[in-house]
C-alpha positions as CSV (number, residue, x, y, z in Angstrom):
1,X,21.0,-21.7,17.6
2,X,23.2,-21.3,14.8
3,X,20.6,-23.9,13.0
4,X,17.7,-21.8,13.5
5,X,19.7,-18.8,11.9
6,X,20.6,-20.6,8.8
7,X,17.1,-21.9,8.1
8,X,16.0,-18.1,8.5
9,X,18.5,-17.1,6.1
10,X,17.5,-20.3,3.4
11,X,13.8,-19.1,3.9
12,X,15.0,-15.4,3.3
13,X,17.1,-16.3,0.2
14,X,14.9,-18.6,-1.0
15,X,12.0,-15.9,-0.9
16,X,13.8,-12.6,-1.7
17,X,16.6,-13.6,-3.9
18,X,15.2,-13.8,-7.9
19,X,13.8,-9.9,-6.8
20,X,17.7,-8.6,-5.7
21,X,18.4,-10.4,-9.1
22,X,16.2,-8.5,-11.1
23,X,16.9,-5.2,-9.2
24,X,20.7,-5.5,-9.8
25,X,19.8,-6.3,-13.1
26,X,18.3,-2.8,-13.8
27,X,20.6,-1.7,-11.8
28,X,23.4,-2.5,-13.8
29,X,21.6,-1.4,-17.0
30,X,20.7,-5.2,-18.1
31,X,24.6,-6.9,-17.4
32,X,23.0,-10.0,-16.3
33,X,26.5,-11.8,-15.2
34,X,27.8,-8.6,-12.9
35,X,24.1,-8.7,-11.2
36,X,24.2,-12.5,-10.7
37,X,28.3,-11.4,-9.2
38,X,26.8,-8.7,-7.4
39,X,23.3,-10.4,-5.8
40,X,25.9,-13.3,-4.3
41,X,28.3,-10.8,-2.7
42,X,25.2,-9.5,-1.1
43,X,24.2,-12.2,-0.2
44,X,27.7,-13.9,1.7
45,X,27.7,-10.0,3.2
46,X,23.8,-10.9,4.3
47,X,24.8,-14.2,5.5
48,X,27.8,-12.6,7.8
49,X,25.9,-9.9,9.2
50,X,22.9,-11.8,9.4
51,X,22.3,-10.9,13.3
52,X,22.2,-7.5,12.6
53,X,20.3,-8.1,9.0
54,X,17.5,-10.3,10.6
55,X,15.2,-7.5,11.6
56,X,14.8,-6.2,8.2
57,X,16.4,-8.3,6.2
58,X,14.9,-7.1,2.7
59,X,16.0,-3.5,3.3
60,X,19.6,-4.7,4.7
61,X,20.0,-6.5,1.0
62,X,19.0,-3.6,-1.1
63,X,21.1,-1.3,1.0
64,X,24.3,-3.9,0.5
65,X,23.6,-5.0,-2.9
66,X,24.0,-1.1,-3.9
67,X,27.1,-0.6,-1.7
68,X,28.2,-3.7,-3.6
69,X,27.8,-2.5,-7.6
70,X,29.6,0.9,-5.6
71,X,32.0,-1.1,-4.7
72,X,32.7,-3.2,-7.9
73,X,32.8,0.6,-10.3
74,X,35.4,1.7,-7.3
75,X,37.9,-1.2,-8.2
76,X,40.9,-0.4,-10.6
77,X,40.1,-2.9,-13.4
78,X,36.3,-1.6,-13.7
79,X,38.3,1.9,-15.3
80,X,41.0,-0.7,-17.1
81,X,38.1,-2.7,-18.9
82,X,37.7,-1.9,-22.7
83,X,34.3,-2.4,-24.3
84,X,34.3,-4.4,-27.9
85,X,31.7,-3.3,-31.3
86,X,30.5,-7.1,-31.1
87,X,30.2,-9.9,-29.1
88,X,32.0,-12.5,-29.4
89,X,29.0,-14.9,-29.3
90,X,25.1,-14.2,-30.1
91,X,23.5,-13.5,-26.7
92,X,21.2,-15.9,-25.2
93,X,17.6,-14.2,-24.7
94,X,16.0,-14.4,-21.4
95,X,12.4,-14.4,-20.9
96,X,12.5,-13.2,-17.3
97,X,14.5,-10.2,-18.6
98,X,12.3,-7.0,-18.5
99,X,12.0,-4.7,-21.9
100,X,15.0,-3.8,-23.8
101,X,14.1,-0.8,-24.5
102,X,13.6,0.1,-21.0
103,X,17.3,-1.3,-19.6
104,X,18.5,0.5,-22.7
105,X,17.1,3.7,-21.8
106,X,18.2,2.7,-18.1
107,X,21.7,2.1,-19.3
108,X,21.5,5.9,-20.2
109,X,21.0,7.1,-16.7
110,X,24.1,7.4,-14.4
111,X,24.8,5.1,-11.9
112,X,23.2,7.4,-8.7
113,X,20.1,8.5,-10.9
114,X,19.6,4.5,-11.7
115,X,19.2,3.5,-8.6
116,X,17.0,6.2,-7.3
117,X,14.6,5.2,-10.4
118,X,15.1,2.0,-9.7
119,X,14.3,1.7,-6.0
120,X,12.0,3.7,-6.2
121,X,9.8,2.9,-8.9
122,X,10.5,-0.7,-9.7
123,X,10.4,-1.5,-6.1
124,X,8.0,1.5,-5.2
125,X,10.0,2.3,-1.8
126,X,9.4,5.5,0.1
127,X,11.9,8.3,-0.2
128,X,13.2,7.5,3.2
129,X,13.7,4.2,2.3
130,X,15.5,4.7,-1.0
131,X,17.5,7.3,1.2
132,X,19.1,5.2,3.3
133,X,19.7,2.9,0.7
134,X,21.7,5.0,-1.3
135,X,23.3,6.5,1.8
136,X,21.8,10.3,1.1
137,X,19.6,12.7,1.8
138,X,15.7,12.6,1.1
139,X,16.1,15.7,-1.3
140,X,18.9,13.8,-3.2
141,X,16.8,11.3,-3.8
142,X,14.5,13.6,-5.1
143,X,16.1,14.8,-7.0
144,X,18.3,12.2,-8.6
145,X,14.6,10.7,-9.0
146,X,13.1,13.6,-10.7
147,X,16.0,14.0,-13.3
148,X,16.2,10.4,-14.3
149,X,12.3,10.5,-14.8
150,X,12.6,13.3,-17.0
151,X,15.9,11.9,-19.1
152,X,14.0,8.4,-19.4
153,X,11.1,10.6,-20.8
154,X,13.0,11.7,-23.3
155,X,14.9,8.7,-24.4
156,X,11.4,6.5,-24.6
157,X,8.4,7.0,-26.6
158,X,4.9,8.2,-25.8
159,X,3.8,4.3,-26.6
160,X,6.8,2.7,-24.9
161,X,5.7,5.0,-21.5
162,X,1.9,3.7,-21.4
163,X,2.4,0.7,-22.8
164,X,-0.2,1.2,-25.5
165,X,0.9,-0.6,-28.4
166,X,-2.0,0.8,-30.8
């Protein structure tokens, strides 16, 4: 029994985990390292609850890996931490990483509005789907949606929007 469930869970990892990478990515505004931290706490969570997960296990992850980065800006030493100018180090790029520009802009948007964007657009999940997610209301989500949208169409260009790069 307990085989069967941890081949599920591989197959489910295996398929699903680069995309909870990439959405705690954006939603920690590009901080690569937390949404690696973040995606692996989901994941152990997944892993535990995994009887319960196993009927929608896609959904179950999203839901947790949000808790999780709620979770993590909860904790004392999140407040404590002091950001420096400069890094210590030049930055490795990463191909996979989606535009700068965008996470930037992203980075702009509080934490609630983020997500919203992020689950809904990026992931193009229905408002009842992003609203139990997030743990609210389908007109939160609305709204948190519809301000975001209009603060990330401010803080990006015309060009940057379509894409056009005339």
């Amino acid at each position: 029994m307990r085989r069967s469930q941890d081949a599920e869970f591989e197959a489910f990892v295996r398929r699903h985990r680069a995309q909870l990478v990439g959405t705690a990515r954006l939603l920690t505004a590009g901080d690569a390292h937390l949404a690696e931290d973040l995606v692996q706490t989901t994941l152990v969570k997944v892993y535990l609850a995994w009887g319960r997960a196993s009927q929608q296990p896609a959904a179950y992850a999203r839901r947790t890996l949000v808790n999780c980065l709620t979770d993590h800006r909860r904790r004392p030493f999140f407040r404590r931490e002091q950001g420096a100018d400069s890094l210590p180090e030049a930055p490795v790029e990463d191909p996979a990483m989606v535009d700068p520009e965008l996470v930037a802009a992203l980075a702009e948007l509080p934490p609630r509005q983020r997500a919203a964007v992020v689950l809904r657009h990026v992931h193009d999940l229905s408002v009842d789907e992003v609203a139990d997610a997030l743990s609210c209301s389908t007109g939160t989500v609305k709204s948190q949606t519809a301000r975001g949208l209009d603060k990330l169409r401010a803080l990006l260009t015309p060009t940057q929007l379509t894409g056009d790069s005339r």
